[in-house]
N, C-alpha and C positions, 0 to 999 in steps of 0.2 A: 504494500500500500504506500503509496506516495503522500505525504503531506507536507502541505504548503498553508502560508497564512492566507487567508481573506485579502481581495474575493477572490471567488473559483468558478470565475465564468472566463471560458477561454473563446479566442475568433482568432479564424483566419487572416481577420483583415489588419494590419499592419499600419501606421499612421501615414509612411510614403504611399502604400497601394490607397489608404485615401485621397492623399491628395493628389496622388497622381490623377484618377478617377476625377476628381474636381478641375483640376487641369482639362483634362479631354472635354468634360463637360461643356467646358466656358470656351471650347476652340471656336463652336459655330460663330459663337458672338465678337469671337475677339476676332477671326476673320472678315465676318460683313463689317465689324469698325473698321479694320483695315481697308475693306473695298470699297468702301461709302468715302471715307474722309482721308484717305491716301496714305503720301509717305510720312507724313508727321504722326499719325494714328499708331503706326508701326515704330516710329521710334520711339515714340512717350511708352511704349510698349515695353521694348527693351530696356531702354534706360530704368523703369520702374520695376521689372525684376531684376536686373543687376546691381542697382543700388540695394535693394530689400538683401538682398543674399548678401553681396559687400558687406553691408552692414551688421548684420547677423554674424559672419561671419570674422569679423573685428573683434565686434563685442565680445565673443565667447574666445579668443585669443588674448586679448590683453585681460581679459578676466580671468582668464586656466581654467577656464569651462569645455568641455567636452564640445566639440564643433558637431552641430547638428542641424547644415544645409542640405544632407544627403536626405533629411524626412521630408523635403519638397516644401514645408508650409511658406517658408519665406518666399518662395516663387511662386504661391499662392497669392499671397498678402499684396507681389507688388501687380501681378495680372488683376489682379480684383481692383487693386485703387487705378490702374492705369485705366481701366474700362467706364472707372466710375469720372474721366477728366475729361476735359473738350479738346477736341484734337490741336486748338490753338493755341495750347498751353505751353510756355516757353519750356525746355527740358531740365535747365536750374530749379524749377518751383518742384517739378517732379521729383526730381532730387530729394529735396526738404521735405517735401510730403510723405515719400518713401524712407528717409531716415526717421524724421520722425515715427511711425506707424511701425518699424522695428524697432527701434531703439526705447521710446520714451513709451510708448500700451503696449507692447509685446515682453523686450528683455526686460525693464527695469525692471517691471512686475514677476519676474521669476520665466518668461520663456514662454512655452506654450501650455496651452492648456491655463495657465495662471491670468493672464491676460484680462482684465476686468470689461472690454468692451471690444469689439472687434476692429480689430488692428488699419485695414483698409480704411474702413469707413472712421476711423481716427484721424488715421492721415489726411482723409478727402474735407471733414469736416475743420480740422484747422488749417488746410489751404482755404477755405473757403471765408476764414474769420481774417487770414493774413493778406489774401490774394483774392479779396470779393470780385471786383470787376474782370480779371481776366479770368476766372472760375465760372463766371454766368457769359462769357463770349462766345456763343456758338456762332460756327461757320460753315454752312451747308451749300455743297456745288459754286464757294467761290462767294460769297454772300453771309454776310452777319443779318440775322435776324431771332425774331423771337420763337421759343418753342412752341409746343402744341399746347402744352401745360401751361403757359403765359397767356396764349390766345384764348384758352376756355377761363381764362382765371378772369377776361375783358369782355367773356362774351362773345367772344369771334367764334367762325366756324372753323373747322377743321378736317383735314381726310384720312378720313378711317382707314381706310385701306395704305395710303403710305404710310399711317403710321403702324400697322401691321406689318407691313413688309420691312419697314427702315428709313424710306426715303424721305427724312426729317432732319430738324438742327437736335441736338443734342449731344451728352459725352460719347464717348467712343464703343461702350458696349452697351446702352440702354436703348437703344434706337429700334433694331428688330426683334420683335415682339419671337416672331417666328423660330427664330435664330437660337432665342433666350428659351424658350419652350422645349424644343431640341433637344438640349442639354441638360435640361428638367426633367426630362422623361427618360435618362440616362440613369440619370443619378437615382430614380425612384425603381427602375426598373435591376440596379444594380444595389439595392438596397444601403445606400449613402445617407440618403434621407428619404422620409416620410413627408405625408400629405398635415400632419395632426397641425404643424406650425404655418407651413404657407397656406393650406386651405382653409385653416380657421383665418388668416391675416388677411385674404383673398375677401374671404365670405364676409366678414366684419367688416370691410373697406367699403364695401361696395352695399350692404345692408346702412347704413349708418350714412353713407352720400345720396342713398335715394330718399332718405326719412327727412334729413334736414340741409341737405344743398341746395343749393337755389335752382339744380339741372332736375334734383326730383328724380321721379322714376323713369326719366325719358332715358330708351337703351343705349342711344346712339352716345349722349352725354356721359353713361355709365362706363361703356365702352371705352371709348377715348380717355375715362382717369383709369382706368386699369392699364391702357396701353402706353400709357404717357409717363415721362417722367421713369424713374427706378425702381418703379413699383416693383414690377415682377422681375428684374435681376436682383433686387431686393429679398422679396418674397423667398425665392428659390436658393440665392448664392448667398445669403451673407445673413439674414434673419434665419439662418438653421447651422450656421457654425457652434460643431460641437461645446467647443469653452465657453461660448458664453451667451448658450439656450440651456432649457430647464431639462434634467434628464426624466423627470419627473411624463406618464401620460397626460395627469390632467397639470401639470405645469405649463407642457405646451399647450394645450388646447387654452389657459392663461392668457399666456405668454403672445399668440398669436392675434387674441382680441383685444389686448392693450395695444399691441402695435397697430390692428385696425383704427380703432380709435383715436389712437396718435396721431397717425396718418391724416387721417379723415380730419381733425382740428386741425392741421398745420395747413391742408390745402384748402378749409373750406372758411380760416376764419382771418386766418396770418396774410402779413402782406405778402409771402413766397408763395408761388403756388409750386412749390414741389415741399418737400417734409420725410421722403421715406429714413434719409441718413439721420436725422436727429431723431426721427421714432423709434428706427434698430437702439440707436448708442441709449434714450433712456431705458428704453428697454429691457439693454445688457445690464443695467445698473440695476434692476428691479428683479435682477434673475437668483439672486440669494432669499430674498424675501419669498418671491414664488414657491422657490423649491421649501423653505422653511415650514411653509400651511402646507404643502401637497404631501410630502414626502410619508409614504406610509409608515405608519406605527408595526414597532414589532410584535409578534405573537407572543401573548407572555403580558408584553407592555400596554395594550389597550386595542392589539389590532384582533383582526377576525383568523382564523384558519380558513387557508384555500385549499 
């Protein structure tokens, strides 16, 4: 008999074959960024996983920490924040974004897994407090203009269908819906992640913008905030990172209707009409408390036998 401490739940899957998996996931979309918005899509690309790993991989050198670029996350952190930038973003800010988003919410805090909010959308959100104007510059076929999410936030119309397909201003991997779908259905199909956190954040979003948005229950308006903006590379990529979502069933299912909610207040009341990035990060922050009320009682200690 073999014994070992607590716990004794074993899996094949490995933290690289996760993220490798998340990798593949996010190619559709990190490709059509690249096709839509060119060579600068491609290099805010690189430069933001090579900085993420650089970096990571500094840190645990002059610190006599075991080097651990070879588990992929750090080439996670920097595809996920490059996807979430406008392709006109000078490749210095990326920089900063990407050290930051390793160095200061990922290592300080003890590495991975430790990470109190999710490292990407860290980085994105204080380029966005350092670097406001060039972080809202989209540039589509040659052309600054406003997004789809701006337009509905004025009241303008919009097209559905490009922005299903892509063919819109936005950061570099939020744009096709299709693309981002893809790779959703990878990850679920490949059991990475579940439906408990994006489809309650999906179903809450859109419950909560028909009750008191000013679009109401009209579908076409419904449609357009689900497809606009980071919603669903949100939903999918980044509101279901392991460290810092609820391990808890009914945590996620939580976890997922604060973030609709969130959502839902930042686009229907705030002067920004996008909000997914600041609803994941308070979210992360709310993820100890969630799991605190959810987390089942032992047998013995007040729980039931199953």
């Amino acid at each position: 008999m073999h014994v070992s401490s607590n716990p004794h739940i074993r899996s094949k899957m490995s933290t690289s074959k996760i993220m490798f998996f998340v990798i593949v996931a996010l190619l559709p979309a990190t490709g059509f960024g690249i096709w839509n918005f060119g060579y600068s899509a491609a290099v805010l690309v690189a430069v933001c996983i090579a900085s993420s790993v650089l970096t990571e991989f500094i840190y645990e050198k002059f610190m006599k920490l075991p080097v651990t670029i070879d588990d992929l996350s750090a080439v996670v952190t920097g595809l996920l924040l490059a996807l979430n930038l406008p392709s006109t973003l000078p490749w210095w800010m990326a920089v900063i974004g990407s050290v930051f988003a390793i160095l200061i919410v990922k290592m300080l805090f003890g590495g991975l897994g430790q990470n109190f909010m999710n490292p990407a959308l860290g980085g994105r959100c204080f380029l966005m407090i350092c670097f406001a104007a060039r972080m809202t510059d989209f540039t589509y076929d040659g052309i600054s203009g406003a997004t789809p999410l701006a337009l509905l936030k004025n009241g303008e119309p919009v097209d559905l269908m490009n922005m299903i397909i892509g063919r819109i201003p936005g950061t570099i991997g939020e744009t096709s819906v299709i693309a981002i779908l893809l790779g959703a259905v990878f990850l679920i199909c490949t059991g990475i992640i579940d439906l408990r956190i994006s489809g309650t954040y999906l179903i809450s979003f859109v419950v909560f913008m028909g009750l008191f948005s000013k679009g109401g229950w009209d579908i076409n308006y419904l449609i357009a905030e689900l497809c606009g903006g980071g919603l669903m590379l949100g939903a999918f990529f980044m509101a279901t990172d392991y460290a810092t979502s609820p391990i808890t069933k009914t945590g996620r299912y939580i976890y997922g209707l604060i973030l609709g909610i969130l959502t839902f207040i930042f686009r229907a009341f705030s002067s920004s009409a996008e909000g997914v990035s600041y609803s994941i990060i308070i979210s992360n922050l709310l993820v100890p408390l969630i799991e605190m009320v959810t987390v089942p009682k032992c047998f013995g200690k007040g729980g039931e036998a199953r």
